[in-house]
N, C-alpha and C positions, 0 to 999 in steps of 0.2 A: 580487580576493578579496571585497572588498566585495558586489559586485554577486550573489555565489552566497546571500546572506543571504534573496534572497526565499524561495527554494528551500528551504533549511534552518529558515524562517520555517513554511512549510507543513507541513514534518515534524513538527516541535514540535507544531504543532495537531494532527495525527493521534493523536501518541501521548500529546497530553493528552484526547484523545475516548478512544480507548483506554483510561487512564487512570480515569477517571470510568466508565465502562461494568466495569469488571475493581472499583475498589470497590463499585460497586452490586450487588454478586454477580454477576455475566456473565464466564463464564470461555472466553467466545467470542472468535475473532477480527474484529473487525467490519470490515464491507467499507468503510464508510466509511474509516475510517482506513488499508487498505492504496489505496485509490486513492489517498489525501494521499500518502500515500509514497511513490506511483509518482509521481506528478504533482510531485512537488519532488524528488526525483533526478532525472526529464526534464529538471524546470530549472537544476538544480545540472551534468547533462551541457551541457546545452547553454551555458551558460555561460563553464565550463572549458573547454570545446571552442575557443570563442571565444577565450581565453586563453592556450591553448596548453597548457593545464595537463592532459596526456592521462592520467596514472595517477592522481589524481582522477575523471575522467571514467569510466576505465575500471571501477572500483570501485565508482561510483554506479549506471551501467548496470550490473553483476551485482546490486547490490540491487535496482534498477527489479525486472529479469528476475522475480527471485524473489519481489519481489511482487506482478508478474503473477501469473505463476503459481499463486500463493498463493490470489490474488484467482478465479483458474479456476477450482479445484480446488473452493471454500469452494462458488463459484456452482453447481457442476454437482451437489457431492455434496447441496444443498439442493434440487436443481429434482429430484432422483431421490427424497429423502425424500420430497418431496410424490407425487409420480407412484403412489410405492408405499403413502402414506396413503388418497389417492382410489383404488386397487384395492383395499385392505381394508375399505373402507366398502361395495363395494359387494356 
């Protein structure tokens, strides 16, 4: 169990970046912080996995998933704001 603390070390820092972004008035979700969060449930799975500890594991991969996806969704619907700010300019 010990060993899944790096994991859950990097979460913490996600949602203290989070954190500090949401008091400074930004009511955005910041990609920084859903990458931490994907990147320390990767490590909290693989850890478990390791362990044998599978309904852990399995619970951390759906949160990875979702915040991939999160993380997709945030990147794409930005890369279209621009697309359609540079065709109003011109």
């Amino acid at each position: 169990m010990e060993s899944q603390i790096i994991g859950i070390m990097i979460i913490i820092v996600g949602w203290i970046l989070q954190l500090i972004h949401s008091w400074n008035g930004t009511k955005e979700i910041k990609k920084r912080f859903l990458i931490l969060y994907a990147v320390g449930s990767a490590i909290v799975i693989i850890l478990t996995s390791k362990e044998n500890l599978k309904s852990v594991a399995f619970f951390n991969m759906i949160a990875m998933i979702l915040s991939c996806l999160v993380l997709i969704r945030i990147s794409s619907s930005s890369t279209i704001k621009k697309t359609v700010s540079k065709k109003k300019r011109k």
